[in-house]
C-alpha positions in Angstrom: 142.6 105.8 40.6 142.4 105.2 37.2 139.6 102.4 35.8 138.8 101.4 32.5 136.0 99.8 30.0 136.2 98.5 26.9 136.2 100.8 23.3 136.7 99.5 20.0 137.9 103.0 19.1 140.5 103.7 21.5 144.1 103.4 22.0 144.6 100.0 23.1 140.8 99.1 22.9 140.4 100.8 26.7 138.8 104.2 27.9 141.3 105.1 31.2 139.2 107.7 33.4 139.9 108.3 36.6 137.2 106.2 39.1 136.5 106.2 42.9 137.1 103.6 44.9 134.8 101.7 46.8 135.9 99.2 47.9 139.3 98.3 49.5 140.2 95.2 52.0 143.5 93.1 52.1 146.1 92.4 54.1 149.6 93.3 54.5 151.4 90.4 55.5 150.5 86.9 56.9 149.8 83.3 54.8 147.6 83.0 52.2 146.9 79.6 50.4 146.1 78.6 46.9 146.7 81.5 45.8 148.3 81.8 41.8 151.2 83.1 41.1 152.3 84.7 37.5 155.3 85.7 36.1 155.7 87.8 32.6 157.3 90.3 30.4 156.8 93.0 28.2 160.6 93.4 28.4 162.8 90.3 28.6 165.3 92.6 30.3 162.4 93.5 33.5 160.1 90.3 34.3 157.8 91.0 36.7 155.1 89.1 38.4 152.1 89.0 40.7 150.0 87.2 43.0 146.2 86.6 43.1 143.8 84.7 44.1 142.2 82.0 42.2 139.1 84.0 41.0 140.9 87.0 39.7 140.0 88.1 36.3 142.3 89.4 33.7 142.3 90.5 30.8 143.8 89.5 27.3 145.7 90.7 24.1 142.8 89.9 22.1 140.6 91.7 24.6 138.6 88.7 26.2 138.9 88.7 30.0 139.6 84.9 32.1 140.2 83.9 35.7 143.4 83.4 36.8 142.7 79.7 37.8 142.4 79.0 34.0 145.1 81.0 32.7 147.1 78.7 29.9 151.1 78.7 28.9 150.5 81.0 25.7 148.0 83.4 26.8 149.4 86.3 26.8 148.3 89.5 29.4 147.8 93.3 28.3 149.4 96.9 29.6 147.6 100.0 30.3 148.5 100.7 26.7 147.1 97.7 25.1 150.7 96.2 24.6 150.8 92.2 24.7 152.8 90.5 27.7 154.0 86.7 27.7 153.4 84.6 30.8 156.2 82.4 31.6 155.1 81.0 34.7 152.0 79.6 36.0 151.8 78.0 39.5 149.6 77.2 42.3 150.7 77.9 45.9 151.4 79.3 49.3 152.5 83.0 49.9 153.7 84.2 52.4 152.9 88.1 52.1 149.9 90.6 51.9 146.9 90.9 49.0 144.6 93.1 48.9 141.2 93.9 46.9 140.0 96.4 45.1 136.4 97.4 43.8 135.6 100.2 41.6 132.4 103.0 42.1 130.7 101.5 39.2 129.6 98.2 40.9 125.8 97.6 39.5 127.4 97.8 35.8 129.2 95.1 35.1 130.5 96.4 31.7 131.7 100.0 33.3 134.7 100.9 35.1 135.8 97.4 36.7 139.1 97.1 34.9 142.2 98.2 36.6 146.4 98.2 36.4 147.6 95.5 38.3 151.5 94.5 38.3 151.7 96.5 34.8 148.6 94.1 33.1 144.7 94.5 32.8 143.0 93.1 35.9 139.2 93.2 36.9 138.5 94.8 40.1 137.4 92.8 43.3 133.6 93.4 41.6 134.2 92.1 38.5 135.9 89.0 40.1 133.0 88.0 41.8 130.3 88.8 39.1 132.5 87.3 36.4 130.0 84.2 36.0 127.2 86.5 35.5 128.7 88.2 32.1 127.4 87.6 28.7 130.1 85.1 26.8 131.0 87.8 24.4 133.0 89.3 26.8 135.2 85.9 27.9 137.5 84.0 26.1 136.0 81.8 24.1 137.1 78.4 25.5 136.6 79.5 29.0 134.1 77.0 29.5 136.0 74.2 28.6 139.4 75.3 29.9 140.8 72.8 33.0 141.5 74.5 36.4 145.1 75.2 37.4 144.4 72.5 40.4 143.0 69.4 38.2 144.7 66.4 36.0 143.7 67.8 32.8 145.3 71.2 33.3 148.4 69.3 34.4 148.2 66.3 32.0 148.3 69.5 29.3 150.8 72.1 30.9 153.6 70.2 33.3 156.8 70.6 32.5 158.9 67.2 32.5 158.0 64.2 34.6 159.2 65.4 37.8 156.6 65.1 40.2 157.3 67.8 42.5 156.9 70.2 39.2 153.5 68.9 38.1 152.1 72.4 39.8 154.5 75.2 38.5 154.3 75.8 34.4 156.1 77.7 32.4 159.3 77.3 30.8 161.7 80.3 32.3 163.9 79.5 35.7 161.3 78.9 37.9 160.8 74.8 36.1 162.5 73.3 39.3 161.7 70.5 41.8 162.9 73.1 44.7 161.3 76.0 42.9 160.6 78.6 45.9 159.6 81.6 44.1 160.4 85.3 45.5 157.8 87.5 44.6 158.0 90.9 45.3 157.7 91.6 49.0 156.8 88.0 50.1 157.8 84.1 49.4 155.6 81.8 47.0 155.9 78.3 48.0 155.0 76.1 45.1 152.6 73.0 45.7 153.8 69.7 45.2 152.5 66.4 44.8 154.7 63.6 45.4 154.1 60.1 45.1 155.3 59.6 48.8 155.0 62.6 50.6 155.3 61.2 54.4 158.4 59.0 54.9 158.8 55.0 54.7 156.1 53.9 57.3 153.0 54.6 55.4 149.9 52.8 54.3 147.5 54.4 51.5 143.8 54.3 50.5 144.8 54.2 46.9 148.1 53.1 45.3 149.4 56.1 43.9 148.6 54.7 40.6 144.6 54.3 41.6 145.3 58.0 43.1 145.9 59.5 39.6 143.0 57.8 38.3 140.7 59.4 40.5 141.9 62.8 40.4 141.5 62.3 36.4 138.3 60.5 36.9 136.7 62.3 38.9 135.3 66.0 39.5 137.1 68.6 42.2 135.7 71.5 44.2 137.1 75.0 43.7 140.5 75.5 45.8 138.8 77.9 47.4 135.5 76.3 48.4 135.5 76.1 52.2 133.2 73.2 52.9 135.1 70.3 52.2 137.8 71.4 54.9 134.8 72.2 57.4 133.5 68.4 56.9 137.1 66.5 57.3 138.0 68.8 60.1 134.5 68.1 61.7 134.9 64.2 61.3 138.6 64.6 62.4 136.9 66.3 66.0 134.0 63.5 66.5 136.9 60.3 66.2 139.2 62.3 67.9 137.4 61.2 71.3 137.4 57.6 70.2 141.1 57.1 68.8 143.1 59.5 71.4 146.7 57.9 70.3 146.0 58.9 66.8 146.6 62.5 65.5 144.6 63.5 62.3 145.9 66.1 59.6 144.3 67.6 56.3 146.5 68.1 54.2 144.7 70.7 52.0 147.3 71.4 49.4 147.9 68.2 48.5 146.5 67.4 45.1 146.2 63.9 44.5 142.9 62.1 46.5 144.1 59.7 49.2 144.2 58.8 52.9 147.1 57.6 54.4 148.0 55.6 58.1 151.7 57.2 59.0 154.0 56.0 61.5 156.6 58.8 62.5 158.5 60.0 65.6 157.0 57.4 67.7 153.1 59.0 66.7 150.3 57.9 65.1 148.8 60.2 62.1 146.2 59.9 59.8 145.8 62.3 57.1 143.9 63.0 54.4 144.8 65.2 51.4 142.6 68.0 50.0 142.4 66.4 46.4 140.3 63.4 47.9 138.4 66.3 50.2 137.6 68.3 47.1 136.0 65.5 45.2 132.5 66.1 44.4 131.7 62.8 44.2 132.3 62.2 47.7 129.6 63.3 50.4 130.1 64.0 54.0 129.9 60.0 54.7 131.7 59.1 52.1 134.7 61.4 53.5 134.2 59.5 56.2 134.6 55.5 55.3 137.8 56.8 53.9 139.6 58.5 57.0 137.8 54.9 58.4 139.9 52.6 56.5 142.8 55.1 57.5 142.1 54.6 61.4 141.8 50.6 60.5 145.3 50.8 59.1 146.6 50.7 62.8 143.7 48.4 64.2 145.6 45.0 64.2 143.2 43.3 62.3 144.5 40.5 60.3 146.2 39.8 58.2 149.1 41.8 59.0 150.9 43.5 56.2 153.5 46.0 55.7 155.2 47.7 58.2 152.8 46.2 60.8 150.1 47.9 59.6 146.6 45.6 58.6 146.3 45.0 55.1 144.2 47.1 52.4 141.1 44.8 52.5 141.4 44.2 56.1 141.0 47.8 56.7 138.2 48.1 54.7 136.4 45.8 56.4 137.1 47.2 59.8 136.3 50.3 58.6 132.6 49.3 58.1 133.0 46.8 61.3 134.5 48.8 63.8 135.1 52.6 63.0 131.8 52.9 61.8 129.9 51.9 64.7 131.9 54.0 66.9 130.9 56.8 64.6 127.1 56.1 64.2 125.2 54.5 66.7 122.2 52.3 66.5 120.0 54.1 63.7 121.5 57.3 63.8 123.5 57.1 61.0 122.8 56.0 57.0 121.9 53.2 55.6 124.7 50.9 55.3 124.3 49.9 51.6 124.0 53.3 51.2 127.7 54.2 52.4 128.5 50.8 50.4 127.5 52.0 47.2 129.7 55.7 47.9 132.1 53.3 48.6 132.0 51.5 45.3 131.6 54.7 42.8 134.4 56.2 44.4 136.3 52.6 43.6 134.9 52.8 40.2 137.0 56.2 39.3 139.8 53.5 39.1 141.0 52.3 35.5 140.3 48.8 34.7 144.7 48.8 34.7 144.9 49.6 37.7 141.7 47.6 39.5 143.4 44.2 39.6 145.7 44.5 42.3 149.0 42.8 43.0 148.4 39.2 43.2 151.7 38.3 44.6 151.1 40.4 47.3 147.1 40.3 48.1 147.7 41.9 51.8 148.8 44.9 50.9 147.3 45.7 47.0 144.1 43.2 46.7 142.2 44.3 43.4 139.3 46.7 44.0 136.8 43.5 43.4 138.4 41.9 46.1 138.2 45.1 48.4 134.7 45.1 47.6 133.8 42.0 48.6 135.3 42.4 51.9 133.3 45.2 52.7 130.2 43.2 51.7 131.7 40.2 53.9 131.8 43.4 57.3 128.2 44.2 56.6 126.6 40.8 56.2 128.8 39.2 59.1 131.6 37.7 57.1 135.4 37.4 57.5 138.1 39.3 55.7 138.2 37.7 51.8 141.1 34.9 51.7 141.8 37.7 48.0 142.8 39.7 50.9 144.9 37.7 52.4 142.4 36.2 54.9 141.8 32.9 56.5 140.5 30.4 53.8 136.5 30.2 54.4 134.2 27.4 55.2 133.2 25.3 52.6 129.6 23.9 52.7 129.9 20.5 53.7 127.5 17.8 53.5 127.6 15.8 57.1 124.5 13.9 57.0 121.9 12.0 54.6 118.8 10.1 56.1 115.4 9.1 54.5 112.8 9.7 57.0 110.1 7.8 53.9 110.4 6.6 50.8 109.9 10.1 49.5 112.1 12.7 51.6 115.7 12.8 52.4 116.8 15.1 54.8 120.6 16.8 54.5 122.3 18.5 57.2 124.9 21.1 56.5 127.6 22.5 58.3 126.7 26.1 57.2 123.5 27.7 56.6 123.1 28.7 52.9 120.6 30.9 51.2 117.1 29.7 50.3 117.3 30.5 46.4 120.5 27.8 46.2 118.4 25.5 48.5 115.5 25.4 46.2 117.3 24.5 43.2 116.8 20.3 42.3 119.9 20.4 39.9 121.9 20.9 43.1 121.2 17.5 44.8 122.3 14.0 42.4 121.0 10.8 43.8 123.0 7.3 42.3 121.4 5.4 41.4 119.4 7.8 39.6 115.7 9.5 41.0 114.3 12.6 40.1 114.6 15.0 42.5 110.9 17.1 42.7 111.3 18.9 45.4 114.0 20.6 47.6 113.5 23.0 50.6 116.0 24.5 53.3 114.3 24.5 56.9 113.5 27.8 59.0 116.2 27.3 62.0 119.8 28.7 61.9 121.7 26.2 62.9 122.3 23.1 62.3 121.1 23.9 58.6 118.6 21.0 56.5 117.3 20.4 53.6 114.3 18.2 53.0 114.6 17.1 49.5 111.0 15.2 47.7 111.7 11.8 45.2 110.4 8.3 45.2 113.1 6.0 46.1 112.9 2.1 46.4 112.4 0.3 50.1 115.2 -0.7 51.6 118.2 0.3 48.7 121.2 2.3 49.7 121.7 5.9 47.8 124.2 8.2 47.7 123.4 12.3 47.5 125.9 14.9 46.3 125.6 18.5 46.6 126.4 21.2 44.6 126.1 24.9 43.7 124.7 25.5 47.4 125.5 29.0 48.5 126.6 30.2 51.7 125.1 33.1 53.5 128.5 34.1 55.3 130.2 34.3 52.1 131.9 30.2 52.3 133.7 29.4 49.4 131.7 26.8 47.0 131.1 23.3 48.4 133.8 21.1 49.7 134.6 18.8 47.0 135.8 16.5 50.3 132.6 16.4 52.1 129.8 16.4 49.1 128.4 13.2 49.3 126.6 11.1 51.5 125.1 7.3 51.9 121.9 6.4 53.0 119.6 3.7 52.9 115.7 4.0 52.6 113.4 2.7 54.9 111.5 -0.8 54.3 
């Protein structure tokens, strides 16, 4: 066959000798995903196009060479005879139909005969595609550092066409720019990848609004397509709950683009499924993956409250997710540390903007505000109940139920709920009437019931009143009970 290398001096800027191949693999029919497909022109009278994978390299009119994944509406490809080509169509997708690779005999020079005709344009061979990282700058295009992958928001915040969102992943402005776009390309079909806002029916509940969804995927930092490991980690915790949660069947969507986890009721089944934009994201780890097909499985747990189409609400599923899916998953000290999966929990939260962090507080079941969300998963690991942001029961409220002075110099409290030592030890908390100074105030070493032994000097025999204040609960009670903050007492004689 014929190969090529660069030359300043000849027609076209290329040097076509004839080259041995070494290299040849591929396939002739069968599915291949994200794969790209391109369609261009030299003549507007004989489009053609081509599919590749993700990694391949082409090359330029103004010589520079790019991957495929960061190819950009007006870049324009080369011919064989150094003639310019227009792309018109850029898209991500499924094809249904062979591919095949190609490497030259000149593989330990990466500046030799790795340039080849592919589809009428200037391709790298299969060595070039997977050395393409190693060559000197000079020989790419000189944004390719900066340019967005065909699969992330910034390539798609800069190329979509329209507002439709089952166009956001096909580009170009020729025929092809429709929501049904199925794209016939030479001997096989190219199914384009969507990403709709609701992609599985009526009865669904979400990790993220779809809203919060787009903030992530712009937020946040994705995988290669055609990186491997994140499918071999969801499809590994999709095998290890499978044995726990037998009614539910679990599905990775891979194709999808925006990051989310969804609870779906259909035909009678149970499905969670988790799309390959939240699997790609780097800054989720193997556990991290995990919490969120959790809070999926939590959807159907019947933990209250109750929202939407029966399933349990946003922050109720959160907090099961750390309650109940996660022991199932790790046992005793097997697993990590559980602040640890907290704070994965919490940056992958913070990718949300502050816009869309507040939630919907006409309807705090189903769209509580991240800090809500939050704080119920602090309430799951320290023994609290669902936040009443979430929709949950109202909590306890300290309450004072008893004042006696055992001298004329301590006063002991008891309390309905046991409340942390650092709001104990604060004087300011406790007001005697009439008025003494308070010196001294310390909470007891048993659970339950809780005391405080507050230190004054107080007159023999006069009747006092204490009110408390500021005292905090350790299982997250609201403040203290306006109702039931003050008690009488009368010193001894």
């Amino acid at each position: 066959m014929l190969a090529a290398q660069p030359s300043a001096s000849a027609p076209g800027g290329l040097v076509w000798e004839p080259t041995k191949v070494t290299f040849s693999s591929g396939t002739t029919q069968g599915t291949s995903p994200s794969v790209v497909y391109l369609a261009f022109h030299e003549d507007e009278d004989q489009p053609r196009d081509l599919i590749c994978s993700t990694d391949q390299v082409f090359m330029l009119a103004d010589g520079k060479l790019i991957r495929a994944a960061r190819l950009h509406r007006g870049d324009r490809l080369i011919t064989k005879d150094g003639n310019p080509v227009q792309i018109h169509t850029i898209a991500i997708g499924e094809y249904n139909g062979g591919v095949h690779h190609i490497g030259t005999a000149a593989f330990d020079d990466l500046t030799g005969q790795h340039l080849i005709v592919a589809g009428g344009v200037v391709a790298g061979d299969y060595y070039l595609q997977l050395n393409f990282d190693r060559l000197d700058d000079e020989h790419k295009v000189a944004d390719h550092a900066q340019r967005p992958d065909i699969w992330s928001a910034a390539y798609q915040e800069q190329h979509a066409v329209g507002n439709d969102t089952q166009t956001r992943m096909i580009f170009g402005y020729g025929p092809a720019d429709r929501p049904d776009a199925a794209l016939v390309a030479q001997t096989g079909l190219f199914t384009v990848y969507g990403a709709g806002e609701e992609p599985y029916g009526d009865l669904v509940a979400a990790l993220f609004t779809a809203e919060q969804a787009a903030d992530v995927r712009k937020n946040g930092q994705q995988v290669r397509f055609n990186n491997p490991i994140p499918q071999d980690e969801v499809q590994n915790i999709f095998r290890r709950l499978a044995g726990f949660y037998p009614d539910i069947e679990f599905y990775l969507d891979w194709e999808r683009m925006e990051p989310n986890a969804y609870a779906v009721r259909k035909f009678g089944r149970k499905f969670v499924i988790v799309t390959g934009g939240l699997a790609r994201l780097k800054e989720l780890s193997y556990n991290g993956l995990f919490l969120c097909v959790a809070h999926a499985i939590a959807r159907f747990s019947g933990i209250k409250p109750i929202g939407q189409d029966g399933f349990s609400g946003a922050g109720a599923a959160d907090w099961g997710a750390f309650v109940g899916v996660r022991a199932n998953f790790w046992w005793a000290n097997t697993g990590p540390k559980v602040l640890d999966l907290y704070n994965e929990y919490e940056s992958l939260f913070k990718l949300i903007d502050p816009a869309h962090a507040g939630g919907d507080p006409n309807d705090p079941i189903n769209h509580p505000s991240v800090e809500c969300r939050l704080g119920c998963v602090s309430a799951a690991i320290f023994g609290g109940p669902v936040g009443e942001c979430a929709g949950g029961d109202a909590p306890i409220k300290v309450a004072l139920e008893e004042a006696q002075a055992t001298s004329d110099t301590r006063i002991v409290l008891t309390l309905n709920e046991r409340v942390t030592a650092e709001s104990a030890a604060v004087t300011g908390n406790y007001v005697l009437t009439p008025a003494a100074e308070i010196t001294k105030a310390e909470l007891d070493g048993q659970p339950l019931p809780c005391r405080v032994t507050l230190t004054t000097q107080l007159d023999k025999g006069k009747t006092y009143s204490v009110k408390i204040h500021g005292l905090e609960s350790l299982m997250f009670s609201a403040s203290v009970d306006p109702e039931h903050d003050t008690k009488q007492f009368t010193s001894p004689n």
